[in-house]
N, CA, C and O atoms as a Tinker XYZ file with bonds, in Angstrom:
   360  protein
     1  N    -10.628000  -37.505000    8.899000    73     2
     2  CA   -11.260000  -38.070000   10.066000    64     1     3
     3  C    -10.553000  -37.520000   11.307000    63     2     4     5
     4  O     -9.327000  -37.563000   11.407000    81     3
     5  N    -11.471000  -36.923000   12.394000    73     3     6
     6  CA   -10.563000  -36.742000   13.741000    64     5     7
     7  C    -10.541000  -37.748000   14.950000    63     6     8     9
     8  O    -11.079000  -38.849000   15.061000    81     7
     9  N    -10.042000  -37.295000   15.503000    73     7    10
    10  CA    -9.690000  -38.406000   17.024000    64     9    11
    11  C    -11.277000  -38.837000   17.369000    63    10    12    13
    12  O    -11.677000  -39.979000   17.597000    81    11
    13  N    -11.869000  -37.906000   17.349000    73    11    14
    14  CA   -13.277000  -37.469000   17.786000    64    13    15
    15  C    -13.934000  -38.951000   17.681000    63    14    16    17
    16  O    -14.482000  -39.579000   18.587000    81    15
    17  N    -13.668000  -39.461000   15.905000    73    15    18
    18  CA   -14.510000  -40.483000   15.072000    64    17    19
    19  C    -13.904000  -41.674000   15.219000    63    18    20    21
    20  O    -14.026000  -42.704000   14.556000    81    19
    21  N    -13.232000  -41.425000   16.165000    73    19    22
    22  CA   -12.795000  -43.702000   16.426000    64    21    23
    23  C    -12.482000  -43.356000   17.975000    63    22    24    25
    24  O    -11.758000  -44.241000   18.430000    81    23
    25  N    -12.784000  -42.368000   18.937000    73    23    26
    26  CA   -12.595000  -42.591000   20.512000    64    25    27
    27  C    -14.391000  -43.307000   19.957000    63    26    28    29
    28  O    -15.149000  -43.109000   19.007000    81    27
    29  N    -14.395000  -44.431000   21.565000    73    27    30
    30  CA   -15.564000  -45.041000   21.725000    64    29    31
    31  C    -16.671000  -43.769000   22.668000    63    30    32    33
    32  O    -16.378000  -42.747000   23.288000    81    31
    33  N    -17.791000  -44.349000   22.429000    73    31    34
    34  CA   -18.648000  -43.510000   22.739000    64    33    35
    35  C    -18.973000  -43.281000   24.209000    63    34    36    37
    36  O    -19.110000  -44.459000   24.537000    81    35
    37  N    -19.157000  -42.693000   25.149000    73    35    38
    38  CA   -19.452000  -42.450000   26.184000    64    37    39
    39  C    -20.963000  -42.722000   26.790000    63    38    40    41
    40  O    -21.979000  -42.383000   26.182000    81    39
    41  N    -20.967000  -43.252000   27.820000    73    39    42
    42  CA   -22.471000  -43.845000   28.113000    64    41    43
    43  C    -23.643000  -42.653000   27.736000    63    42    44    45
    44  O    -24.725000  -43.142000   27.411000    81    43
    45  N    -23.598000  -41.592000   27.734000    73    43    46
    46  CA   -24.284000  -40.489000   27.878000    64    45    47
    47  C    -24.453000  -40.241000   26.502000    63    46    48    49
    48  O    -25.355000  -39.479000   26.155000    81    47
    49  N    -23.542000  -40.897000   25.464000    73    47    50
    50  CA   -23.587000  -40.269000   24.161000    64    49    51
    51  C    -24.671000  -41.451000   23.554000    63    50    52    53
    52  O    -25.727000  -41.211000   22.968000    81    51
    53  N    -24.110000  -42.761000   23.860000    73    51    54
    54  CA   -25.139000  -44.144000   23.920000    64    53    55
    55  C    -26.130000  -43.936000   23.779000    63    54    56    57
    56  O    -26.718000  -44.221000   22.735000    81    55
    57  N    -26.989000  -43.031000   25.360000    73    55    58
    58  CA   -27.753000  -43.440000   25.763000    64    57    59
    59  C    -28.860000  -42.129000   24.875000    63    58    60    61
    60  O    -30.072000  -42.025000   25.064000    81    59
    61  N    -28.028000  -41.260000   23.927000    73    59    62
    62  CA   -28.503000  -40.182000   23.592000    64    61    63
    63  C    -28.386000  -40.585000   22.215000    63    62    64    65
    64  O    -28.059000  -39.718000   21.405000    81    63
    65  N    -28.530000  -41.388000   21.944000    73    63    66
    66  CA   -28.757000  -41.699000   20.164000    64    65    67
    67  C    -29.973000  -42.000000   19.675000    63    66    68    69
    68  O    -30.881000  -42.343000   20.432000    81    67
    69  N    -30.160000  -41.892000   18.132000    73    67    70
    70  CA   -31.367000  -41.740000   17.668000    64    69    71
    71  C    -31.604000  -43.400000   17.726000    63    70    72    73
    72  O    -31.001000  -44.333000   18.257000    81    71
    73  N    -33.013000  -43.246000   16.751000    73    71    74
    74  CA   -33.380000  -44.955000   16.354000    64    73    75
    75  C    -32.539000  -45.098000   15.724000    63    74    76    77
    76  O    -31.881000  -45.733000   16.548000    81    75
    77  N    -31.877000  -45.051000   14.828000    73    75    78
    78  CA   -30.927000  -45.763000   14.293000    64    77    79
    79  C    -29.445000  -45.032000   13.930000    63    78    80    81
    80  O    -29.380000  -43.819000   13.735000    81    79
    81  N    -28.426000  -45.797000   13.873000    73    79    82
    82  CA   -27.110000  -44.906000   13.498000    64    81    83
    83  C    -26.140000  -45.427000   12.589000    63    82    84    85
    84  O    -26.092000  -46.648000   12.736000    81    83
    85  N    -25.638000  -45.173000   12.035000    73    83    86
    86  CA   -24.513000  -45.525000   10.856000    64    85    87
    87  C    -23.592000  -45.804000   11.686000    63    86    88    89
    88  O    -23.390000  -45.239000   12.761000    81    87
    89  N    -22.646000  -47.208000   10.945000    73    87    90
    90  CA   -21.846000  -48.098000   11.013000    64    89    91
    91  C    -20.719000  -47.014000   11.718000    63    90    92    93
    92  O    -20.618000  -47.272000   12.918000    81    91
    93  N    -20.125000  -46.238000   11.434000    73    91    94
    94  CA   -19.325000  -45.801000   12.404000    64    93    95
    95  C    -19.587000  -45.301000   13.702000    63    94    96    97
    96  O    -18.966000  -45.597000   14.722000    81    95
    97  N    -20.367000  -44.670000   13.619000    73    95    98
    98  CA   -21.333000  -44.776000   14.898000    64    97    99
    99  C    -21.451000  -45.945000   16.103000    63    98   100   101
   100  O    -20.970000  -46.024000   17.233000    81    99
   101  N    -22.098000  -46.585000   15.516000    73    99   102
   102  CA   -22.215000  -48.204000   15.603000    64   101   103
   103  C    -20.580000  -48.963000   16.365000    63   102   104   105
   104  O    -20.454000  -49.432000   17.496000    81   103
   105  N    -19.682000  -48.862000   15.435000    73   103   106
   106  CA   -18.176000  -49.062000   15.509000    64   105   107
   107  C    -17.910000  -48.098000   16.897000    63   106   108   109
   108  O    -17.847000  -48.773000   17.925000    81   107
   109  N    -17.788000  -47.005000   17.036000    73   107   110
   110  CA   -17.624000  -46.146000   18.146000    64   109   111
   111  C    -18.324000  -46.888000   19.610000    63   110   112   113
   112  O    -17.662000  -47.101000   20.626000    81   111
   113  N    -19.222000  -47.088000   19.514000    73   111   114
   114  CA   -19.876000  -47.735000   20.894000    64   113   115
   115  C    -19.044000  -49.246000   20.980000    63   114   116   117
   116  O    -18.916000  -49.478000   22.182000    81   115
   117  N    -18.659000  -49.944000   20.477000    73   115   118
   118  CA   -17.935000  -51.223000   20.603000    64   117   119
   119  C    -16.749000  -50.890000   20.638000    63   118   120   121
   120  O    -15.961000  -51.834000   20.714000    81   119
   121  N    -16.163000  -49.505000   20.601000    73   119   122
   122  CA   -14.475000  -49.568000   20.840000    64   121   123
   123  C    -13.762000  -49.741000   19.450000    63   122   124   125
   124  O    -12.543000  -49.809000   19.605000    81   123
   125  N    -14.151000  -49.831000   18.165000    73   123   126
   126  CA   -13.299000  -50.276000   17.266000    64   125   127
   127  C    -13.247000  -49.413000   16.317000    63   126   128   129
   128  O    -13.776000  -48.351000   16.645000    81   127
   129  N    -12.762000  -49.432000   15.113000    73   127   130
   130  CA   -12.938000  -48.204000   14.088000    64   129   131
   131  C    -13.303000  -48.346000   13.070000    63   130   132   133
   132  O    -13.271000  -49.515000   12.687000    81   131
   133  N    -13.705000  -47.565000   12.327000    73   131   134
   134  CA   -14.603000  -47.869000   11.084000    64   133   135
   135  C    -14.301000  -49.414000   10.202000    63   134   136   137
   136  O    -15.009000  -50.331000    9.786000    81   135
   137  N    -12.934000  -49.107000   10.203000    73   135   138
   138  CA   -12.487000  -49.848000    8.840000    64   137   139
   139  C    -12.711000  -51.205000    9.406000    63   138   140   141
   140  O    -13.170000  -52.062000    8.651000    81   139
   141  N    -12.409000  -51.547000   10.809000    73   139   142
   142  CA   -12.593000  -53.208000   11.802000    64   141   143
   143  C    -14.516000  -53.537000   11.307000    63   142   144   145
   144  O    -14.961000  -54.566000   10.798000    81   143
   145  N    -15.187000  -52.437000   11.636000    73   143   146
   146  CA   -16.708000  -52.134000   11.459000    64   145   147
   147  C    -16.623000  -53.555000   10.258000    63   146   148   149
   148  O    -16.715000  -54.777000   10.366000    81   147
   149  N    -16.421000  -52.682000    9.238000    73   147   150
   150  CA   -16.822000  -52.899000    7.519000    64   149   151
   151  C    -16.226000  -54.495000    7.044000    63   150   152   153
   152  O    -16.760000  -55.291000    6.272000    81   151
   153  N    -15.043000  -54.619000    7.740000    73   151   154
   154  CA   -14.651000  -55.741000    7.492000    64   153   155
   155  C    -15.522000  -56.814000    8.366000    63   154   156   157
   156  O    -15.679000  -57.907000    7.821000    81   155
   157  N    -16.072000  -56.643000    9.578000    73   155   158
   158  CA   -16.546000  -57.572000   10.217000    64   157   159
   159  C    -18.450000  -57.657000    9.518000    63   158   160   161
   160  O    -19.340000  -58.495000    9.667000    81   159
   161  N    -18.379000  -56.407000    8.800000    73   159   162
   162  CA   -20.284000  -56.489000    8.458000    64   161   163
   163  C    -19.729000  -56.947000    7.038000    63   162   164   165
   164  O    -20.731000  -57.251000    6.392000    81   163
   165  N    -18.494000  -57.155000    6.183000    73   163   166
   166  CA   -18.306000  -58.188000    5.305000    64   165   167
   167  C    -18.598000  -59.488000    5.059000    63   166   168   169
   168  O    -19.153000  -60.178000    4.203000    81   167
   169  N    -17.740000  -59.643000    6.648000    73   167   170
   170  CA   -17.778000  -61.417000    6.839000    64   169   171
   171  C    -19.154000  -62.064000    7.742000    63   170   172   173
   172  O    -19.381000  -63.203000    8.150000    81   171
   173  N    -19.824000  -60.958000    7.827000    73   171   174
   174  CA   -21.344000  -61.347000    9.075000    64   173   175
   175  C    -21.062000  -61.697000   10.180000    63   174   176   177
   176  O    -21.742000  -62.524000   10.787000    81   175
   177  N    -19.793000  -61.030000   10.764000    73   175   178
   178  CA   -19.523000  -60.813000   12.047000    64   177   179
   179  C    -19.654000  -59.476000   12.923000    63   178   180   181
   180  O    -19.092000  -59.347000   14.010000    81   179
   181  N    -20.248000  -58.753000   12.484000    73   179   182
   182  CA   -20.653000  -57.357000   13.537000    64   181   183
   183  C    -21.687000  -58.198000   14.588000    63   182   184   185
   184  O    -22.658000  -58.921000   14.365000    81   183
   185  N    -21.013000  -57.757000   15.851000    73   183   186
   186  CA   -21.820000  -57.754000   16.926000    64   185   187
   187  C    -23.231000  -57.688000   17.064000    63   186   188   189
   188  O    -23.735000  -58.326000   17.988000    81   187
   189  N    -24.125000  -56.871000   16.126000    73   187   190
   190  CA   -25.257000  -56.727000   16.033000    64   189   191
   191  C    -25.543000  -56.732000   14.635000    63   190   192   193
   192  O    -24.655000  -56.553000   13.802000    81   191
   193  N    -27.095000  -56.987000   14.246000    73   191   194
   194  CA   -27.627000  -56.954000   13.051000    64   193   195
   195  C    -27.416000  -54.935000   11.921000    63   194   196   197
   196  O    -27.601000  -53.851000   12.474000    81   195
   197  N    -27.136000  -55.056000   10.853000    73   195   198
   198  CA   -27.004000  -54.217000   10.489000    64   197   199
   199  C    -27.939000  -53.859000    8.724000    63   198   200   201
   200  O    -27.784000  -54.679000    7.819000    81   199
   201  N    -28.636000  -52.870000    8.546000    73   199   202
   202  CA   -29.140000  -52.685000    7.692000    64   201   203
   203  C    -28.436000  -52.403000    6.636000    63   202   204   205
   204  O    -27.251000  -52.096000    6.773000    81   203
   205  N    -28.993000  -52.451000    5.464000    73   203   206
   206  CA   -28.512000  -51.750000    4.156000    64   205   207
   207  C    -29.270000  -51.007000    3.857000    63   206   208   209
   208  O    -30.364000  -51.513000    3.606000    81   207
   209  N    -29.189000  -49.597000    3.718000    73   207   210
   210  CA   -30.183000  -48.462000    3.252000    64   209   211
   211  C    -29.514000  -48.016000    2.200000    63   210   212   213
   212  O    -28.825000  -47.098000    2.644000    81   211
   213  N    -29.320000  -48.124000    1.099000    73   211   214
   214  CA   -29.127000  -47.806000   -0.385000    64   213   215
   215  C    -27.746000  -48.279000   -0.474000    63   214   216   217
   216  O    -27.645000  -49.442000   -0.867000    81   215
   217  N    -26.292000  -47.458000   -0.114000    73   215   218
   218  CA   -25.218000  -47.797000   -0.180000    64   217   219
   219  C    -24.343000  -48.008000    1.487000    63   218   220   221
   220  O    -23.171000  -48.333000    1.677000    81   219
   221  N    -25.478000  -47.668000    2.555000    73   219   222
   222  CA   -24.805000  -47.202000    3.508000    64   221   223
   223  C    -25.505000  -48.467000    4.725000    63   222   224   225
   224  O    -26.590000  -49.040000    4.620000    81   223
   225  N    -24.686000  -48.595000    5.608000    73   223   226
   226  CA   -25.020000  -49.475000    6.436000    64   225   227
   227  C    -26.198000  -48.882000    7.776000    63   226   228   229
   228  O    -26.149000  -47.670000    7.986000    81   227
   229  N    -26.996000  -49.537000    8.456000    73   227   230
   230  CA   -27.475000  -48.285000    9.360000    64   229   231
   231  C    -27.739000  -49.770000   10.594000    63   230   232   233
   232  O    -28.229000  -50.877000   10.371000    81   231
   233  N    -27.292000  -49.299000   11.622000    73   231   234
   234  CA   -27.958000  -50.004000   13.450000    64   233   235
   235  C    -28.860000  -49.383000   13.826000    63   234   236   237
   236  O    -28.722000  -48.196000   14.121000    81   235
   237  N    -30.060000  -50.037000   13.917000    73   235   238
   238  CA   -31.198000  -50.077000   15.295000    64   237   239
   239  C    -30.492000  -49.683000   16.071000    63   238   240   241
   240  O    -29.486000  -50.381000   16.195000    81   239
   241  N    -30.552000  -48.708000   16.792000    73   239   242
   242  CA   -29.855000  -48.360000   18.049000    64   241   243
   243  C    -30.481000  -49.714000   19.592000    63   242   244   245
   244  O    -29.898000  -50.173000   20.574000    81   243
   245  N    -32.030000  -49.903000   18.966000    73   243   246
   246  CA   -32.110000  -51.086000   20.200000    64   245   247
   247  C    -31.486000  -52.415000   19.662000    63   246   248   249
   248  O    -31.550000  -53.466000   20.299000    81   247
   249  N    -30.858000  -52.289000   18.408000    73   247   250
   250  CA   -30.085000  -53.777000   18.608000    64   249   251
   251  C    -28.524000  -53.367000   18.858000    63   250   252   253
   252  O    -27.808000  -54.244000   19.341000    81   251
   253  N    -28.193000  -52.641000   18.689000    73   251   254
   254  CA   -27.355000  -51.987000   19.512000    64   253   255
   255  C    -26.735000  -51.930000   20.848000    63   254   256   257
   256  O    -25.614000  -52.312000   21.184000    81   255
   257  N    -27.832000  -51.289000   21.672000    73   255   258
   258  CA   -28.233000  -51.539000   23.316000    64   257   259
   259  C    -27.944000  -52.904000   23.551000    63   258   260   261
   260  O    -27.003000  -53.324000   24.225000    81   259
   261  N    -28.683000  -53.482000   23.043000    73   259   262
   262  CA   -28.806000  -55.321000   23.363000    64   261   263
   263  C    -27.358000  -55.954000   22.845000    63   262   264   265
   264  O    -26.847000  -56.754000   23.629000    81   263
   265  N    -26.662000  -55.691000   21.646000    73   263   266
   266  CA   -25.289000  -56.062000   21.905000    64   265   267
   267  C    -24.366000  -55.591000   22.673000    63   266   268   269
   268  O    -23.240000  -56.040000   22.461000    81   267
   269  N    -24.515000  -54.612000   23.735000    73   267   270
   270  CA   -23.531000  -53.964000   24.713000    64   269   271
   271  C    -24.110000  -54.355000   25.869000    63   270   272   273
   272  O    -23.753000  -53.897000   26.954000    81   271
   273  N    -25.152000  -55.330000   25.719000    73   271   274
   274  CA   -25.935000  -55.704000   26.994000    64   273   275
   275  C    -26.685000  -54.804000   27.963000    63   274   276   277
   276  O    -26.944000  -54.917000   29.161000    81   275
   277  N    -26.986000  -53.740000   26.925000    73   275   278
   278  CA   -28.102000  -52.649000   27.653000    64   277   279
   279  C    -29.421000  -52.699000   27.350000    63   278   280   281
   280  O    -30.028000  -52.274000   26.367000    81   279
   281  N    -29.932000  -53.493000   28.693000    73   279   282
   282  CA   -31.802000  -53.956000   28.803000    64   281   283
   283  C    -32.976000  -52.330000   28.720000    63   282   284   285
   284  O    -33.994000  -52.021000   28.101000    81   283
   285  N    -31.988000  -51.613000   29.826000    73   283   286
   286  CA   -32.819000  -50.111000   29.975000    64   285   287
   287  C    -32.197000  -48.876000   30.195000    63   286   288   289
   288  O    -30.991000  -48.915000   30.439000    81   287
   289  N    -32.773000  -47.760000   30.162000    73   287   290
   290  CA   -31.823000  -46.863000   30.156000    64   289   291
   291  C    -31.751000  -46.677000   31.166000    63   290   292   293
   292  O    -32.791000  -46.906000   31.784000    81   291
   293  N    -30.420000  -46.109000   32.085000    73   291   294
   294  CA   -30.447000  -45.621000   33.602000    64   293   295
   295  C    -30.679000  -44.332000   33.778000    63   294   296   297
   296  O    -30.118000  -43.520000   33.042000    81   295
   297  N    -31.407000  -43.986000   34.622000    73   295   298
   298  CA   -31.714000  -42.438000   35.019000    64   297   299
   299  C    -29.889000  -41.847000   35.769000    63   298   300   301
   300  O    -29.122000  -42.416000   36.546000    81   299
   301  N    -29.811000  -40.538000   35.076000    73   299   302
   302  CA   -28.272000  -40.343000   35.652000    64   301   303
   303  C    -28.584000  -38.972000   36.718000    63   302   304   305
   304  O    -29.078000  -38.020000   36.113000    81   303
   305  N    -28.412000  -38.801000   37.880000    73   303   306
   306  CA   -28.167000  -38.027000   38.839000    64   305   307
   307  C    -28.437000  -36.354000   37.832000    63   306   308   309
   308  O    -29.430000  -35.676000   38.094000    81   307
   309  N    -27.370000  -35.868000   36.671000    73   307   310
   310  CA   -27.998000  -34.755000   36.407000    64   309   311
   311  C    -29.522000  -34.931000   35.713000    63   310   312   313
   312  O    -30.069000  -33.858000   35.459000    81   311
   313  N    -30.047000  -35.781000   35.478000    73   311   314
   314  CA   -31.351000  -35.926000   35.138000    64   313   315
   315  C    -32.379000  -35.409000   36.148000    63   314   316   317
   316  O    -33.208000  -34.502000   36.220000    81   315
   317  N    -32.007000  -36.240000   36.760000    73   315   318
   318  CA   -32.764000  -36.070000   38.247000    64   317   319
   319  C    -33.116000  -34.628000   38.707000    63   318   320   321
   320  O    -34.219000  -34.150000   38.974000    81   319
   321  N    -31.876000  -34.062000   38.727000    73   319   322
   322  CA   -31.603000  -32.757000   39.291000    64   321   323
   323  C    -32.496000  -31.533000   38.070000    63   322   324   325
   324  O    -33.149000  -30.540000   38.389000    81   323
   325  N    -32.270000  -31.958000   36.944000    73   323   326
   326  CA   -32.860000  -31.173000   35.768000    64   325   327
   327  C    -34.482000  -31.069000   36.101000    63   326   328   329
   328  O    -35.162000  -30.069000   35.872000    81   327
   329  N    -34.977000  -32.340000   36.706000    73   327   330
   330  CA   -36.450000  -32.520000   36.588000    64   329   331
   331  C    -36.535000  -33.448000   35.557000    63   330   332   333
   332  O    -37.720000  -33.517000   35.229000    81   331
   333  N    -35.714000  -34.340000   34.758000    73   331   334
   334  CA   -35.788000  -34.893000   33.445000    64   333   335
   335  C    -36.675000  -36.342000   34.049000    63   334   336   337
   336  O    -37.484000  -36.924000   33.326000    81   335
   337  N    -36.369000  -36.788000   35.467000    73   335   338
   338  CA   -36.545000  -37.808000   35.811000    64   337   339
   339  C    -37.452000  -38.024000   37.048000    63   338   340   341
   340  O    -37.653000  -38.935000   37.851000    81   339
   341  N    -37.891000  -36.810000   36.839000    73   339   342
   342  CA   -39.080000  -36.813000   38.509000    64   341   343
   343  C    -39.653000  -37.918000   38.566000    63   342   344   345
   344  O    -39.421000  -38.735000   39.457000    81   343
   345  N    -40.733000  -38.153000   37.336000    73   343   346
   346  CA   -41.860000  -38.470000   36.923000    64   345   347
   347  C    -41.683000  -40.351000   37.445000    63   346   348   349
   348  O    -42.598000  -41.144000   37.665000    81   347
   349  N    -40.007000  -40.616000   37.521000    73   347   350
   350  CA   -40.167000  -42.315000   37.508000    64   349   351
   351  C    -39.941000  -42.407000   39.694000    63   350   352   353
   352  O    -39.776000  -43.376000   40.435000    81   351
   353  N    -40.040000  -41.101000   39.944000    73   351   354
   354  CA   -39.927000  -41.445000   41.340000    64   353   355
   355  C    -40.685000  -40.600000   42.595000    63   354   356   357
   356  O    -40.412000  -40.064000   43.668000    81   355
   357  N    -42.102000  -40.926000   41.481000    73   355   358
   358  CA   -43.374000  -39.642000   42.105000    64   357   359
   359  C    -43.875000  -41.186000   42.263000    63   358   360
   360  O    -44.981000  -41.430000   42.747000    81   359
């Protein structure tokens, strides 16, 4: 495992995730590390609801959002500039 896989995630990385993401993943956006993850989706204490897809755990990324208290996504300045974000301020 590198540093990479337990620093927390960066708003930009957040806001760039699929529909859904695996428990470390998941763990990364709350600041904590895998192994805190597994023990808390043991005891039915993870922050958010979490699936079981065969052996592996998986987050809704919108229940996700909603446990970090993110309603919508924010348009970020290089968006803007890209053209990514014209369209919400035509």
């Amino acid at each position: 495992m590198t540093d990479r896989d337990e620093t927390a995630l960066t708003f930009r990385e957040i806001f760039d995730l699929p529909v859904s993401v695996d428990l470390r993943t998941a763990a990364r956006a709350f600041g904590m590390c895998r192994g805190t993850a597994y023990r808390l989706v043991a005891r039915e204490l993870f922050p958010c609801e979490t699936v079981r897809v065969g052996g592996r755990h998986r987050v809704r990324t919108v229940d996700l959002l909603r446990a970090l208290g993110i309603e919508e996504r924010p348009v970020f300045a290089d968006e803007i500039a890209d053209g990514v974000a014209l369209t919400l301020f035509d």
